[in-house]
C-alpha positions in Angstrom: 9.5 -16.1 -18.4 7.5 -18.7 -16.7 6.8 -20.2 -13.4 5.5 -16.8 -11.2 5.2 -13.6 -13.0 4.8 -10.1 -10.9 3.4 -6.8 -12.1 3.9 -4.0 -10.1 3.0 -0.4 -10.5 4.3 1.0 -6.9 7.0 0.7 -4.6 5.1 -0.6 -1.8 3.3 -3.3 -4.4 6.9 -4.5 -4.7 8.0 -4.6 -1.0 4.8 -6.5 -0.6 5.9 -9.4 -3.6 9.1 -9.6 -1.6 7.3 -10.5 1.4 5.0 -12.6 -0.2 8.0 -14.4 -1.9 9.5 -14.7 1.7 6.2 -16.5 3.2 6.2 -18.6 0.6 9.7 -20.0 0.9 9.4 -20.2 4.4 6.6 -22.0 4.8 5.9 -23.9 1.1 2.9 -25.9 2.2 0.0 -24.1 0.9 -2.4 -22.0 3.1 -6.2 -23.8 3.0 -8.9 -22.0 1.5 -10.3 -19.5 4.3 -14.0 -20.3 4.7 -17.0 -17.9 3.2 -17.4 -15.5 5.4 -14.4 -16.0 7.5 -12.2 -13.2 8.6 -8.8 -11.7 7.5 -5.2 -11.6 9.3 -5.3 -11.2 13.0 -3.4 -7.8 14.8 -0.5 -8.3 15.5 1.6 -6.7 18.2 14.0 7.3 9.6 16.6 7.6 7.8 15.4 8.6 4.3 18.2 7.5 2.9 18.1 4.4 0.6 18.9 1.0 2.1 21.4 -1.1 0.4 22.5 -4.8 0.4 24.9 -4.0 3.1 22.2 -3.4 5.7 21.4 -6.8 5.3 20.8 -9.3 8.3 23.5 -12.2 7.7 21.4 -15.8 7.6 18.2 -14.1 5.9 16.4 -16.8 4.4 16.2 -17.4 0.6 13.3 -16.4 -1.3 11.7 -18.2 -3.7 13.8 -17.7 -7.3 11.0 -18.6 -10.1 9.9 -15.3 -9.9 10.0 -12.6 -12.3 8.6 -9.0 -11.4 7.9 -6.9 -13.7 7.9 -3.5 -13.0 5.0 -1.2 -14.9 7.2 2.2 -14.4 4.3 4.9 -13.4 5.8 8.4 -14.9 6.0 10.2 -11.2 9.5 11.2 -10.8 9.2 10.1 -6.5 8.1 7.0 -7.9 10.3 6.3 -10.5 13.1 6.6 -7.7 11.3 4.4 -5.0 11.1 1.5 -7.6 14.2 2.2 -8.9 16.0 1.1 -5.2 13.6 -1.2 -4.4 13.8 -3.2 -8.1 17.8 -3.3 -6.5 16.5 -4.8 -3.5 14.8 -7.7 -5.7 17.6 -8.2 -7.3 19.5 -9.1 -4.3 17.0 -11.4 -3.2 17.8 -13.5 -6.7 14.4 -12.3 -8.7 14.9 -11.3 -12.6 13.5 -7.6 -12.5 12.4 -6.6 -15.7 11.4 -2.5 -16.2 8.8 -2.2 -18.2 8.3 1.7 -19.7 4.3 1.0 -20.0 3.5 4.6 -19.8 5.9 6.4 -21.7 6.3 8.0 -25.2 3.5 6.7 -28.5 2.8 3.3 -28.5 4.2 2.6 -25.3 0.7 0.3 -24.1 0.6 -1.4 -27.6 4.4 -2.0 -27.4 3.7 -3.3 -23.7 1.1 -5.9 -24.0 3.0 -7.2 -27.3 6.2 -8.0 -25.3 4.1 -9.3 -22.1 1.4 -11.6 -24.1 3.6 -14.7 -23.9 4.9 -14.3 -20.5 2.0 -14.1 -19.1 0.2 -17.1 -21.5 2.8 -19.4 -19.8 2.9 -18.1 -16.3 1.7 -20.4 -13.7 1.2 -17.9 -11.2 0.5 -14.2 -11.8 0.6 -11.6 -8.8 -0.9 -8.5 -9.2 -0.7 -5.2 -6.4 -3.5 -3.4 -7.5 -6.7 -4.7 -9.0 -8.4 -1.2 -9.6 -5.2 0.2 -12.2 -6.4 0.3 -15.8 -3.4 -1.3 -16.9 -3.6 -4.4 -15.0 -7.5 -4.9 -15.9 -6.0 -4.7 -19.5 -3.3 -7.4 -19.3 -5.7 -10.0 -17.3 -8.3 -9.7 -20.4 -5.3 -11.4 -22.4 -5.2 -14.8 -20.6 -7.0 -16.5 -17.8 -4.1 -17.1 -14.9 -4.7 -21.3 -13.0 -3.4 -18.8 -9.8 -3.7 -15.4 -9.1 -2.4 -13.5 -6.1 -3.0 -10.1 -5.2 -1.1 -8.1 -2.7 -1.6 -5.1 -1.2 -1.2 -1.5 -2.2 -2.6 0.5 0.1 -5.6 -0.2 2.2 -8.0 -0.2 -1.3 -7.3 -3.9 -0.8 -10.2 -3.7 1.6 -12.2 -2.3 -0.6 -11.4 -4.8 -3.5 -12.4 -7.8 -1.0 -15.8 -6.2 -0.5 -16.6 -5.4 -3.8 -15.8 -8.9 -4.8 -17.5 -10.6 -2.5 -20.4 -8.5 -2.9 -20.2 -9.2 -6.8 -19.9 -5.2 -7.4 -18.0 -3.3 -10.1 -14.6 -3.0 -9.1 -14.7 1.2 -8.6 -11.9 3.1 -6.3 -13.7 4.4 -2.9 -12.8 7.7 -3.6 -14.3 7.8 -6.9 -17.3 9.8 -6.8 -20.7 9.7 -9.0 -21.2 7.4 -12.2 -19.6 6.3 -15.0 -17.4 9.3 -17.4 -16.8 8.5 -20.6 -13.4 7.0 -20.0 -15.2 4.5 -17.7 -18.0 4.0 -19.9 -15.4 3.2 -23.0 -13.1 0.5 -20.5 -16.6 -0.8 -18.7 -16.3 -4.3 -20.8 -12.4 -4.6 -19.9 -13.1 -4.3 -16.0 -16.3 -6.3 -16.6 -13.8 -9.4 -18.1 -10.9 -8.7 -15.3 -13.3 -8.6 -12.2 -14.6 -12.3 -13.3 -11.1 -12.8 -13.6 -10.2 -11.9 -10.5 -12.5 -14.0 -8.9 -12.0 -18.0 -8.0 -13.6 -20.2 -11.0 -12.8 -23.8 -12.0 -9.7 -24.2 -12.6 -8.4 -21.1 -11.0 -7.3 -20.4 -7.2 -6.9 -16.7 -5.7 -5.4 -15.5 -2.9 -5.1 -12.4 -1.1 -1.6 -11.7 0.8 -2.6 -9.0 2.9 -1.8 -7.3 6.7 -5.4 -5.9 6.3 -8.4 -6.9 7.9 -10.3 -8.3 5.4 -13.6 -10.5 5.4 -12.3 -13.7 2.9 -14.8 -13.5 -0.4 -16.0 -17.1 -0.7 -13.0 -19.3 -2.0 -10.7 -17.1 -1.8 -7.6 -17.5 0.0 -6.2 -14.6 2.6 -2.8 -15.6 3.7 -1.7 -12.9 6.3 1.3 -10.5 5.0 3.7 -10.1 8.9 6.0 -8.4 7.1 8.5 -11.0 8.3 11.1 -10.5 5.6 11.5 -6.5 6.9 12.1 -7.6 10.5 14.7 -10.5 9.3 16.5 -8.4 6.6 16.3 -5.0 8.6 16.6 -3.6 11.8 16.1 -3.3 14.8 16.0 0.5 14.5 17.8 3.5 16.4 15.0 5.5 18.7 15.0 8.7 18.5 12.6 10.8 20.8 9.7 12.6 20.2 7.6 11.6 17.6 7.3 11.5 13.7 4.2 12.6 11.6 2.9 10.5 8.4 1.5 12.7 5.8 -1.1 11.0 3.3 -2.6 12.2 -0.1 -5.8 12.9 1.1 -5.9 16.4 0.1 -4.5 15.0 -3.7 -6.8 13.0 -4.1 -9.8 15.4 -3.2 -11.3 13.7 -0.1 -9.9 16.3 2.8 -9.6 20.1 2.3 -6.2 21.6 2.5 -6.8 24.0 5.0 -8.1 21.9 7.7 -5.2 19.4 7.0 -2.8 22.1 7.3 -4.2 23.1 10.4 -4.4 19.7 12.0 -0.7 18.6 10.7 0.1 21.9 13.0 -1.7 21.0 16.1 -0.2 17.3 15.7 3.4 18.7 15.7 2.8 20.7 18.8 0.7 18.2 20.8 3.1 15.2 20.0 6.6 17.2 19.7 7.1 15.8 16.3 10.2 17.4 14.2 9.6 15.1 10.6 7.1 15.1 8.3 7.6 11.3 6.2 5.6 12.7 2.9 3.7 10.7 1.0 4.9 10.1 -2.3 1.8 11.6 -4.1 1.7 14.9 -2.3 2.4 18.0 -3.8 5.8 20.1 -3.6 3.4 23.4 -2.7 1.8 22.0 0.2 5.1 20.2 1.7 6.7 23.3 1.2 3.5 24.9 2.9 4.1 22.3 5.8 7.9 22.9 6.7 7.3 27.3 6.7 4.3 26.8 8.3 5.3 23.6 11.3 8.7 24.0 11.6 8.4 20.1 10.8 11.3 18.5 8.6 9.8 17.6 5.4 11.4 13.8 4.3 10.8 12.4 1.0 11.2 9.0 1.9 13.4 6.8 -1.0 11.5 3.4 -0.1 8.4 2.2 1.3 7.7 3.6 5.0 7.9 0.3 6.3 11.7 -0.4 5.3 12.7 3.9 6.6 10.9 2.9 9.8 12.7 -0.7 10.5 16.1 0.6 9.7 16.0 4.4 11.6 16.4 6.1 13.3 12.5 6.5 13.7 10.5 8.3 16.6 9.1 6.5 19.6 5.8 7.4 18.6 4.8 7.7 14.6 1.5 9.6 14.0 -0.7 8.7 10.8 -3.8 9.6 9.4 -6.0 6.5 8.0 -3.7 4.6 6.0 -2.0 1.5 5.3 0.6 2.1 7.9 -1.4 2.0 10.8 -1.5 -1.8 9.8 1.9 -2.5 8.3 4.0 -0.1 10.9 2.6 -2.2 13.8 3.6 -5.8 12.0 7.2 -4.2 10.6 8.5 -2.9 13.9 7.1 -5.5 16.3 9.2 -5.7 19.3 11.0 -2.2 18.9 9.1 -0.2 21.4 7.6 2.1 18.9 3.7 3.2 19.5 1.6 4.1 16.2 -1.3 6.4 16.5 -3.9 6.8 14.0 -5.6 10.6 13.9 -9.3 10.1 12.6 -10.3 11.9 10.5 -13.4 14.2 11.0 -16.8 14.8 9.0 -16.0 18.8 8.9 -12.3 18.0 7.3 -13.8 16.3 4.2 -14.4 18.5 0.8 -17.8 18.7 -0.6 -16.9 16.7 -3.6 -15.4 13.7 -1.4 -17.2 10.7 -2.4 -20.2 9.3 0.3 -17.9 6.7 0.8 -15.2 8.5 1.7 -16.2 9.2 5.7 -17.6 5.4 6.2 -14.5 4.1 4.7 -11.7 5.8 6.2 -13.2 5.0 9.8 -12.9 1.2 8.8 -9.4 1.9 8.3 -8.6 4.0 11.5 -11.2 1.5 13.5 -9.7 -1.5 12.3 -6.5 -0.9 13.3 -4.3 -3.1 15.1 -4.9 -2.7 18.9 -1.3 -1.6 19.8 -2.3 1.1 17.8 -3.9 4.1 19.4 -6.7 6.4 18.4 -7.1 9.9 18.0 -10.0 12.0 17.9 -9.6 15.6 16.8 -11.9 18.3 18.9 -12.4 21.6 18.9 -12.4 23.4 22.3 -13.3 27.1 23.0 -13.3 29.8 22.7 -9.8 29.5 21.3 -11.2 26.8 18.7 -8.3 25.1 18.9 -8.1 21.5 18.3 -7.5 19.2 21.1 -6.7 15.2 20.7 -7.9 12.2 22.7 
């Protein structure tokens, strides 16, 4: 293994690689360093079943073949799957997919950075979707990449270009309170990745993102248009009505279920939605909760949203809470006639043990938002306290 080298934890880290791979063969020249200071990308103006080779646009461009993605299987069983189809897609495009169990059974970490320590000595170029996970911090303390490329998993890549341009700790934004034990124990590893992660002599690093992000100073931001989705997929069917995005807010301890409940409702009814896309982190209770409660159609989605949404049949209007998608969905159906909204998310909503950050942070999301994308503000109108949108 030499030339690029890939680790990926997520589905969406993977369709982002792809697309990265595709910018790169399309356009080899390499992007200039973005100044200190300067900003990120610019806006840009469902079948749940899994696509397949055959849904392929004939004269798709080549990617890029020296690369090898490796594929750091997480244990979720929605996951699993998601990889699983989209390792198949990276196959098509040429790349050597290698799965990696790095979480599975005794041993399975030592095992893992035994087999990858080579590889990733001789790698020219390593590409990495999510500089917060444990396990990536780990392999970057084994060698110092000349180029290192991060893509995007999810809109912490905002946070990860404040926190290194700031010169912080790298630390989740909805992580709460200081250090626990586990933290304390790993604080030298994330200590050696974060200066790894940052551009020294003798090492570049870029940022492939369709985030708005402010460019730490020499580091590249080359913008992510999700151009290989629109060539390989698509256009999609419209359907009417409208389609709801769940998120794993209430999983992760930032919102409180019962509000979110209450607010997926009201969305359904305002909008005339019929599907719920779930996210692959939420819980089988509260989906279950969702469909008895709604009337919505729960979908488990087999790939990235981005790929459901391009192939169809999708809604004419897809409703999201702060998340990724009200950036990517924008970029990855350009030109379809789909409208995105983005349903802020209010102060009363979040759970008492939601980080401090959590409030400031997911308005930057929902306020950064492309401007095709519209906004939605949750009130409460009386006396029938029910909530109203505008």
């Amino acid at each position: 293994m030499t030339g690029q080298l890939a680790f990926v934890e997520s589905p969406v880290q993977l369709l982002n690689v792809l697309e990265w791979a595709h910018t790169r063969a399309t356009a080899p020249e390499a992007p200039s360093a973005a100044p200190p200071g300067a900003s990120g990308p610019a806006d840009a103006g469902a079948s749940a079943r899994a696509l397949s080779s055959t849904d392929a646009t004939p004269g798709a461009a080549p990617a890029a073949p020296d690369l090898t993605v490796v594929v750091l299987s997480p244990t979720d069983p929605m996951s699993r799957g998601q990889l699983r189809r989209m390792a198949q897609l990276a196959r098509d495009e040429g790349f050597t997919v290698r799965w990696q169990e790095a979480r599975r059974g005794r041993g399975a970490l030592v095992r893992t950075l035994r087999e990858l320590a080579r590889p990733l000595r001789s790698a020219e170029r390593v590409i990495i979707g999510d500089p917060f996970s444990r396990y990536v911090q780990l392999l970057l303390t084994l060698f110092g990449p000349r180029h290192l490329t991060v893509v995007d998993d999810g809109t912490a890549t905002m946070e990860f270009a404040a926190q290194l341009g700031r010169g912080e700790r790298l630390v989740r934004w909805h992580r709460k309170g200081s250090l626990g034990p586990r933290e304390l124990v790993l604080a030298p590893v994330t200590s050696l990745a974060k200066r790894r992660l940052a551009p020294a002599r003798g090492r570049t690093v870029e940022i492939f993102t369709s985030l708005p992000v402010q460019a730490p100073e020499g580091v590249t931001v080359t913008e992510n248009s999700f151009a290989w989705t629109r060539t390989r997929f698509g256009p999609p069917l419209l359907t009417g009505g409208a389609d709801l995005v769940g998120t794993s807010l209430v999983e992760t301890g930032v919102v409180d279920a019962a509000h979110y409940d209450r607010v997926v409702g009201e969305l359904a009814r305002t909008h005339g939605a019929t599907r719920y896309f779930a996210h692959r982190r939420e819980s089988a209770e509260k989906l279950h909760r969702i469909a008895v409660e709604t009337g919505l159609q729960v979908v488990r989605p087999e790939l990235p949203l981005e790929l459901i949404a391009r192939r169809g049949p999708i809604g004419r209007t897809v409703v999201s809470f702060p998340s990724t998608v009200v950036h990517t969905l924008p970029l990855a159906l350009a030109g379809t006639g789909v409208k995105v909204a983005v349903c802020e998310i209010a102060p009363e909503w979040l759970r008492a043990s939601a980080s401090p950050r959590a409030q400031g942070f997911l308005s930057g999301v929902a306020g950064t938002a492309a401007h095709e994308v519209d906004r939605l503000t949750a009130r409460v109108t009386n006396p029938t306290d029910r909530l109203e949108f505008g």
